[in-house]
C-alpha positions as CSV (number, residue, x, y, z in Angstrom):
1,X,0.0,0.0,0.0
2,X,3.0,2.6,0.6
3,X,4.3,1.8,-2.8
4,X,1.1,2.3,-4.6
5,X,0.5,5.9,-2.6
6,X,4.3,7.3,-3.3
7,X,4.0,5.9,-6.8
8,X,0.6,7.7,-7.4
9,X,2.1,10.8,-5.7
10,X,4.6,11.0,-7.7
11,X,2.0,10.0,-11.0
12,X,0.4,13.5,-9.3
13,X,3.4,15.2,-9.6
14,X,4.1,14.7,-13.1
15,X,0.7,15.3,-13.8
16,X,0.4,18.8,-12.2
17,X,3.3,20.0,-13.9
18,X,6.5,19.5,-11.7
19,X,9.7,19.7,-13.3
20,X,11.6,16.7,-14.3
21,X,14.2,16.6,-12.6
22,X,12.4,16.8,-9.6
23,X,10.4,13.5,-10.2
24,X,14.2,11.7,-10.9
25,X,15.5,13.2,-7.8
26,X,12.6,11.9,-5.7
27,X,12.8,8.5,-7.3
28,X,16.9,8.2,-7.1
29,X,16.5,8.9,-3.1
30,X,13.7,6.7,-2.3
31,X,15.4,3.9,-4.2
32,X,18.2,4.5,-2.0
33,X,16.3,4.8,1.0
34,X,14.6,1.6,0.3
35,X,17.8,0.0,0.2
36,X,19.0,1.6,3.7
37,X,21.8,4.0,1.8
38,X,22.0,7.8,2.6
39,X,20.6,9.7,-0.3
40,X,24.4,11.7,0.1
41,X,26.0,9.0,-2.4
42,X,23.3,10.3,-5.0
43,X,26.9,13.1,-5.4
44,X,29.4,10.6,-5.6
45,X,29.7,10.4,-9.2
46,X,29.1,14.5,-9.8
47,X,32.2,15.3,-8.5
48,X,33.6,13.4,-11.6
49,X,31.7,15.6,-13.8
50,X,32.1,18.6,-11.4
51,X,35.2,18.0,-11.9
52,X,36.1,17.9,-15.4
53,X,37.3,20.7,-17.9
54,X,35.0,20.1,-20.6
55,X,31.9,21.4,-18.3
56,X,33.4,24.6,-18.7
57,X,32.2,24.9,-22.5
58,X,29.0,24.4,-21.3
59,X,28.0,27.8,-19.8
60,X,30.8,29.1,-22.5
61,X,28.8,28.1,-25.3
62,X,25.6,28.7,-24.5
63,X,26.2,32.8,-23.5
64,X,27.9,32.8,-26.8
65,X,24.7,30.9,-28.7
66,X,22.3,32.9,-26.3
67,X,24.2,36.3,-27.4
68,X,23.8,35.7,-31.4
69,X,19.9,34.9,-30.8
70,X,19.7,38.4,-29.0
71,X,21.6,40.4,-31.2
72,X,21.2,40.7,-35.1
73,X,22.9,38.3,-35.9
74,X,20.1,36.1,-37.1
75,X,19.4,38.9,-39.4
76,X,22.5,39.6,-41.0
77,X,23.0,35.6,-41.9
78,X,19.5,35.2,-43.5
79,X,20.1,38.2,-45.6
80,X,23.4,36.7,-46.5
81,X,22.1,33.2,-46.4
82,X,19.3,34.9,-49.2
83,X,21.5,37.0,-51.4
84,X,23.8,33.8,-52.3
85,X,20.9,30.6,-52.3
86,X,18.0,32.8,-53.5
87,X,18.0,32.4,-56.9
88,X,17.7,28.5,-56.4
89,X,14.5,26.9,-56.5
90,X,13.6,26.8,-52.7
91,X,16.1,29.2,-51.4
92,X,14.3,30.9,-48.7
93,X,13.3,27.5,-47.1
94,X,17.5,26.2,-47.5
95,X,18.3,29.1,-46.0
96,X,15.8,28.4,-43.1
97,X,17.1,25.0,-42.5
98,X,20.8,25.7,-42.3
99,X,20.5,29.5,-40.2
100,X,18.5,27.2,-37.8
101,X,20.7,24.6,-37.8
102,X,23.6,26.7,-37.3
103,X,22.2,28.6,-34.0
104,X,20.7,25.2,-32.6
105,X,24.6,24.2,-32.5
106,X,25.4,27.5,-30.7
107,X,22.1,26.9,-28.3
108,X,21.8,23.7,-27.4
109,X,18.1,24.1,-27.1
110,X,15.8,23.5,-30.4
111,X,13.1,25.4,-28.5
112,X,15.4,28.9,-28.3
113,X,15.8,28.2,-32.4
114,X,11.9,28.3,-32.9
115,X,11.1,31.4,-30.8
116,X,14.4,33.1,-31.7
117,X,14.1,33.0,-35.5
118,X,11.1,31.4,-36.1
119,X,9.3,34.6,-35.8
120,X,11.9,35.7,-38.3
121,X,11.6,33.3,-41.0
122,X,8.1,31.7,-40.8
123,X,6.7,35.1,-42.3
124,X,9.3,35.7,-44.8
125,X,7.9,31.8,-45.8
126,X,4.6,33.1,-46.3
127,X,5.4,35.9,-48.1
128,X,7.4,34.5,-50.5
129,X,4.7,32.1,-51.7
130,X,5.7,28.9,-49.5
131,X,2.4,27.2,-48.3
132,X,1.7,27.4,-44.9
133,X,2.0,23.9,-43.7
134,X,5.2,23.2,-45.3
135,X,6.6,26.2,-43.9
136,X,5.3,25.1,-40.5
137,X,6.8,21.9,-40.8
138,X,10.1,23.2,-41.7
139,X,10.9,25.8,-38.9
140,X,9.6,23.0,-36.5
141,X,12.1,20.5,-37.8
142,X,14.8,23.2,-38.1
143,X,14.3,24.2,-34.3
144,X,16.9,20.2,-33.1
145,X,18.4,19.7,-36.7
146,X,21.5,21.3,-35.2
147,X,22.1,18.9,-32.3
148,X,24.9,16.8,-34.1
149,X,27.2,19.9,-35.3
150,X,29.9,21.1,-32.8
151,X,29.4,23.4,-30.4
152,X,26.2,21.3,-29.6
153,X,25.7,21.5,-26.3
154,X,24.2,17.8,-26.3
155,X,27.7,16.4,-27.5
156,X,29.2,17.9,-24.5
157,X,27.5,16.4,-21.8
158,X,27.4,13.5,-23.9
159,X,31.1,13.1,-23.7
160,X,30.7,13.8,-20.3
161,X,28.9,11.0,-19.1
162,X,31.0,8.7,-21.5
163,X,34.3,9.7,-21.2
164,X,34.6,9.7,-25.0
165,X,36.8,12.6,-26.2
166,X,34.7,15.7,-27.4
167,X,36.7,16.4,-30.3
168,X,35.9,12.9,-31.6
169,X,32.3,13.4,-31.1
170,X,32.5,16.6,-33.0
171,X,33.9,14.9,-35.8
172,X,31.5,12.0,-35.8
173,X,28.5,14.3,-35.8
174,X,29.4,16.6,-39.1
175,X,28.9,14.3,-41.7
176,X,25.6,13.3,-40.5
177,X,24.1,16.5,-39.6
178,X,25.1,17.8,-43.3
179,X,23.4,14.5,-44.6
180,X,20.3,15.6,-42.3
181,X,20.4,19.1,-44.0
182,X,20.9,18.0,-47.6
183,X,17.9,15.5,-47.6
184,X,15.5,18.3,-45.9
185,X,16.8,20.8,-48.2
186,X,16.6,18.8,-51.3
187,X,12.9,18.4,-50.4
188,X,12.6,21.9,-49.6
189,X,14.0,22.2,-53.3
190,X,11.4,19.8,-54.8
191,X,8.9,22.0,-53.0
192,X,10.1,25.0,-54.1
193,X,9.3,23.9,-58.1
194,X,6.2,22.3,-57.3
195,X,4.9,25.2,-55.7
196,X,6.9,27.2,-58.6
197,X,7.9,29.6,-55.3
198,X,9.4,32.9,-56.9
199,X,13.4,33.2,-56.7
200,X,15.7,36.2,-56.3
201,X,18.2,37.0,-59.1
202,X,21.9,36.6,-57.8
203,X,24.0,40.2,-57.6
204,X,27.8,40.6,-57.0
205,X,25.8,43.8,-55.4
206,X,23.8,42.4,-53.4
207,X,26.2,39.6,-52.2
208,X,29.3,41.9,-51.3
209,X,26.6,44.1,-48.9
210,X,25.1,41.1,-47.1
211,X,28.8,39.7,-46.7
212,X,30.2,42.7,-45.5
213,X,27.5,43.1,-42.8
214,X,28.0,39.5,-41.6
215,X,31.6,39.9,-42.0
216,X,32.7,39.4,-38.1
217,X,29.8,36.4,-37.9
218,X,30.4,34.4,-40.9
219,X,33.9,33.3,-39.8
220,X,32.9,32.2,-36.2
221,X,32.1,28.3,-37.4
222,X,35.7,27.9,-39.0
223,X,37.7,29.5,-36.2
224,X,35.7,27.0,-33.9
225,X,35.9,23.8,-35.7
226,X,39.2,25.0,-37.8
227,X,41.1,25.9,-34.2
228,X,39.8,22.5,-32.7
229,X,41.4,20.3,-35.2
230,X,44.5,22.2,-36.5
231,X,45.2,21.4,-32.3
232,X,45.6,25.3,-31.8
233,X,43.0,25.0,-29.0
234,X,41.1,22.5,-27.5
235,X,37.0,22.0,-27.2
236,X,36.8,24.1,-24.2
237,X,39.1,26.5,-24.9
238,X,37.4,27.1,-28.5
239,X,34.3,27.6,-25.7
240,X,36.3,30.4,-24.2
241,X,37.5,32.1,-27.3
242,X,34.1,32.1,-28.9
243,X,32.3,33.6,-26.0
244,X,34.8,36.3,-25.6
245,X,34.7,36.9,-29.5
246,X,30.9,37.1,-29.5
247,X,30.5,39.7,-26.9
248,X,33.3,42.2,-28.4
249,X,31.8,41.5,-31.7
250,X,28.4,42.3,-30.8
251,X,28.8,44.8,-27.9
252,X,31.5,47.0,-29.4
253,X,31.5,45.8,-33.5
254,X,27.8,45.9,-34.3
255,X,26.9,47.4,-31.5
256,X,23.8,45.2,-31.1
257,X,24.2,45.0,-27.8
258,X,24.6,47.2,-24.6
259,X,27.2,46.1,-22.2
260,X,25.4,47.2,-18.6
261,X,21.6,46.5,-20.2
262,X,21.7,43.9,-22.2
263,X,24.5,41.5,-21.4
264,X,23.7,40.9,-17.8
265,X,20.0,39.6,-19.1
266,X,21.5,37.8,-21.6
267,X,24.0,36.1,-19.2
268,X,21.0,35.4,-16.5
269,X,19.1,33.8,-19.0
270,X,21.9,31.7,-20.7
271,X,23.0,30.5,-17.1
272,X,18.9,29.4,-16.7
273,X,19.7,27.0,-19.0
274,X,23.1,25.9,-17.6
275,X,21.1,25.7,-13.8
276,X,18.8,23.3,-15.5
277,X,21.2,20.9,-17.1
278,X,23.3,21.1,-13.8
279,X,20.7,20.3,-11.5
280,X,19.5,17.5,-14.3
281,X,22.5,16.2,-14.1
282,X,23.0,15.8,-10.3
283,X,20.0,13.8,-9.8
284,X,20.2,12.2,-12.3
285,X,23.5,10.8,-11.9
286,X,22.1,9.9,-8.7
287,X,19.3,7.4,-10.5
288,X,22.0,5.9,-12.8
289,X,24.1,5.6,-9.7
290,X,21.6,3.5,-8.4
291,X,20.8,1.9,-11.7
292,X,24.5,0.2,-12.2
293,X,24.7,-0.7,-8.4
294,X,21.6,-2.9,-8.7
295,X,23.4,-4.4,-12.0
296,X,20.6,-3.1,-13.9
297,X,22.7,-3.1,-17.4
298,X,23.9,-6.5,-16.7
299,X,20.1,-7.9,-16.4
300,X,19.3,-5.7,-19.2
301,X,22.0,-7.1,-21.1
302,X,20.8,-10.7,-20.6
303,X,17.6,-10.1,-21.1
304,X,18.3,-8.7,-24.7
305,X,20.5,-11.6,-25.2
306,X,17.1,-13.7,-24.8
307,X,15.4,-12.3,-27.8
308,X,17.5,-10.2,-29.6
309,X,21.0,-12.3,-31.1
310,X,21.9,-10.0,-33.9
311,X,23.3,-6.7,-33.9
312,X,21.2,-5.6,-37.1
313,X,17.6,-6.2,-35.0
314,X,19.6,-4.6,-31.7
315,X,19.6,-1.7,-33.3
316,X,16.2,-1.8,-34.9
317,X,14.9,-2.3,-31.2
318,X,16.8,0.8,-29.9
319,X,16.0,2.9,-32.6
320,X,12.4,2.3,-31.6
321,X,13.4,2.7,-28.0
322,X,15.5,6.0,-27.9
323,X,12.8,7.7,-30.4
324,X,10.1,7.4,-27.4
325,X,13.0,8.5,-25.0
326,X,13.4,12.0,-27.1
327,X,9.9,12.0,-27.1
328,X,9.0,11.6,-23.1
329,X,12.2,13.4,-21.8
330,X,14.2,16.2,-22.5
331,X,17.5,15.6,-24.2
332,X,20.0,15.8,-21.0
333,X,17.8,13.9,-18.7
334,X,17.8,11.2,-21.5
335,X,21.5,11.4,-21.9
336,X,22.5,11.1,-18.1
337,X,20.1,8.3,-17.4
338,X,20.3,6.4,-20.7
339,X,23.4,6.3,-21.8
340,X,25.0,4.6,-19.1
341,X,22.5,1.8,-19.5
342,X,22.3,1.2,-23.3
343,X,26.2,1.9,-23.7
344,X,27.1,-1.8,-22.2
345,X,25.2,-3.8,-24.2
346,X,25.7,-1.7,-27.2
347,X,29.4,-2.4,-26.6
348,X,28.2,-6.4,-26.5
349,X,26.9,-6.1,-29.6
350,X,30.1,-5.0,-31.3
351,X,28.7,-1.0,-32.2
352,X,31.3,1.5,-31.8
353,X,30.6,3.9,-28.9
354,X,31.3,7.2,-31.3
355,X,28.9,5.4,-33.8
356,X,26.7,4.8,-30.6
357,X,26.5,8.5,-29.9
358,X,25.7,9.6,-33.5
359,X,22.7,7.3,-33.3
360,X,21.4,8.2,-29.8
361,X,21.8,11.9,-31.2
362,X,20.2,11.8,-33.9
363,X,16.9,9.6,-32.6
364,X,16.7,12.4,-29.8
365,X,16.7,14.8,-32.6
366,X,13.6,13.0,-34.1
367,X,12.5,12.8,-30.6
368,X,11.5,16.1,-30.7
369,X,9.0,16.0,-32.9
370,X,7.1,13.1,-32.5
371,X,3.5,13.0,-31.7
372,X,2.0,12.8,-29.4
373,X,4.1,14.4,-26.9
374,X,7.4,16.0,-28.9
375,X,8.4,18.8,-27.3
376,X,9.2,21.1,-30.6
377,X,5.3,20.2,-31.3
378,X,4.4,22.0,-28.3
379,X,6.8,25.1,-28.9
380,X,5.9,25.5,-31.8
381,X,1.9,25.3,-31.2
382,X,2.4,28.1,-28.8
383,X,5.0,30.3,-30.9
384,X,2.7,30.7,-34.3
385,X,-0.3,29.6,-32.5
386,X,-1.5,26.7,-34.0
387,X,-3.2,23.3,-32.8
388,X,-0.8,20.9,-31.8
389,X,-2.4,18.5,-34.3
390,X,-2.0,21.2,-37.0
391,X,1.3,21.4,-36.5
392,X,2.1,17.5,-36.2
393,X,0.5,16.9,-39.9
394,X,2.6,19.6,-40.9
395,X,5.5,17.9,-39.6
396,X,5.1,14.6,-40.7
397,X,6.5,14.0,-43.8
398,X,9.4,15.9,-42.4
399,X,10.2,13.1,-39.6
400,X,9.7,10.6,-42.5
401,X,12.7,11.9,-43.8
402,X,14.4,11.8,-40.7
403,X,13.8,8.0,-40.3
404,X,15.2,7.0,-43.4
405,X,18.7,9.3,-42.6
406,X,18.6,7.8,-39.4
407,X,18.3,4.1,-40.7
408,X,21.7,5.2,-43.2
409,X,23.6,6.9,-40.0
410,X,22.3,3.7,-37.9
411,X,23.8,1.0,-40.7
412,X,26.6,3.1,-42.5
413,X,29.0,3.3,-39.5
414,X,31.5,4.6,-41.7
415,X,29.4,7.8,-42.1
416,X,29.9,8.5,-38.4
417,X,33.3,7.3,-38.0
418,X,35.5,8.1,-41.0
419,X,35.7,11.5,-40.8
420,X,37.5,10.9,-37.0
421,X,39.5,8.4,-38.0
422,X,40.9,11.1,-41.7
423,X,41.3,13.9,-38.9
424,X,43.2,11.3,-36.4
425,X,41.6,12.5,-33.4
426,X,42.1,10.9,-30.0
């Protein structure tokens, strides 16, 4: 009877709204308390994390990503994005894809992309012809397309919990991200005939005066990625140099921004974001904690061995598995409590663990937007405010081309991995 009423209490938490990781943290310390252990060894493992130098990016990167959204940057790189890809058949929506794309990386967060710039580039969809619920569809699947390009905030924490190196997880998650945005964007493309959308003649003109204006933006990708594996500066020193870099550029450069007014509300809300994954990831270590002490993986690992004998159908079943994941928890919840279950008996199965983090990436990615609970469906529902169901149909045939990249990055290892092993990263 006690289990039944502190299970329904916390079924009455969930349901009235409580925040996530306040459900984990009640569930790590009564599990602990059941078993007559002091809820203090729920820390044990943080100070590993606490600990290590790659959790400095994460604040780093996120002011930096939280800065651009604030200033005019998105702006400047649409109208850049426009002059140069506007004279192709579906332009606009290309341009879409890869802007958001682009500032999910420097985010972390696909719901900052949809309220950020979605207000931005839904209406310049409309007016330039694009029907409604494709453009819908596309700013809600451009909001996570970004997770697998570095400086994604995601691949961080991910390294984090796994020990993998960073920079190798960077250079796993290029190739497939571009694959991501070159089948979206070819579709975008087919749309853009079909719907014979009008294009924008190309000008030197008009390309010199968007470039000069992004001039100080455009090069911040290459110095990050470039300076990361030419082994000038490592992942969270590139965190340091871009943060530092953003604010002169758009303090004292452009001038979008006011030192005393606007950067201190731009840091609090950036560290919001930083509070949350913290205190996710403190209780949450604390459930995993408890996870591996009562062998959980090991029984996990034998049960699978029951039914599933083949790598190829291991992966089908986790596919299936981490796509609910994305869909029921937010990304860093899913990756502190997840990973360190699924990682052993991936490992069994023979799947490379950079190859294993490409794939749990990219199903979080699809995660977010699918029905009925996605949380990009939600965003945004409330953002251009539309019916969740409206924007799901509008999204569908979006995630459909999802699956099928996700079914080439899940069987095409090579995809993932080669681009580590041509760069020789450790």
């Amino acid at each position: 009877m006690e289990t039944f009423l502190i299970g329904l209490g916390i079924l009455l938490m969930a349901l009235f709204g409580a925040p996530l990781f306040t459900i984990i943290g009640v569930i790590a310390m009564l599990a602990f308390a059941g078993e007559g252990i002091s809820p203090s060894v729920m820390m044990v493992d943080l100070n590993r994390i606490a600990t290590n130098p790659t959790l400095v990016a994460i604040p780093l990167f996120t002011f930096a990503g939280y800065a651009l959204a604030e200033s005019k940057a998105p702006i400047r790189m649409v109208d850049l994005a426009r002059a140069f890809f506007g004279s192709f058949p579906g332009g606009l929506a290309v341009v879409a894809l890869v802007t958001c794309a682009l500032f999910t990386a420097f985010t972390g967060a696909s719901g900052v992309t949809i309220v950020a710039l979605g207000g931005l580039l839904y209406p310049m969809l409309l007016n330039e012809q694009y029907p409604e619920r494709f453009s819908l569809g596309l700013i809600t699947t451009s909001g996570s397309l970004g997770l697998l390009f570095p400086p994604s905030l995601p691949i961080i924490l991910y390294a984090l919990v796994t020990t993998i190196s960073v920079d190798k997880l960077f250079a796993a998650g290029i190739v497939p991200g571009a694959m991501l945005v070159l089948l979206l964007s070819s579709y975008a493309v087919w749309q853009g005939k079909k719907f014979k959308v009008p294009r924008h003649a190309f000008t030197w003109r008009e390309a010199r005066r968007t470039l000069r204006a992004a001039a100080w933006e455009v090069p911040l990708p290459v110095i990050i990625i470039g300076g990361i594996y030419s082994g000038f500066f490592t992942a969270t020193e590139a965190a340091a140099v871009t943060a530092f870099y953003v604010l002169i550029v758009e303090v004292f450069v452009y001038r979008d921004l006011s030192l005393f007014r606007d950067i201190p509300r731009v840091m609090k809300d950036s560290m919001l974001l930083v509070g949350a994954i913290l205190m996710i990831i403190g209780v949450a270590m604390g459930l995993t904690n408890y996870l591996v002490d009562q062998e959980v993986p090991q029984r996990l690992f034998e049960l699978t061995k029951t039914f599933i004998t083949s790598p190829v159908m291991f992966l089908v079943v986790l596919n299936v598995f981490l796509i609910v994941v994305g869909m029921m928890m937010d990304i860093f919840s899913a990756i502190i409590v997840v990973v360190p279950l699924i990682t052993p008996i991936a490992k069994s199965y023979g799947i490379d663990p950079v190859h294993l983090g490409i794939i749990f990436l990219a199903n979080l990615e699809i995660g977010y937007l699918t029905p009925p609970v996605g949380l990009n469906l939600f965003i945004s529902s409330l953002r251009f405010n539309k019916t969740v169901l409206a924007v799901t149909r509008a999204t569908l045939v979006f995630i459909f081309i999802l699956l099928g990249a996700l079914m080439i990055i899940t069987y095409v290892p090579d995809l993932s991995l080669w681009l580590v092993r041509m760069l020789g990263v450790r």
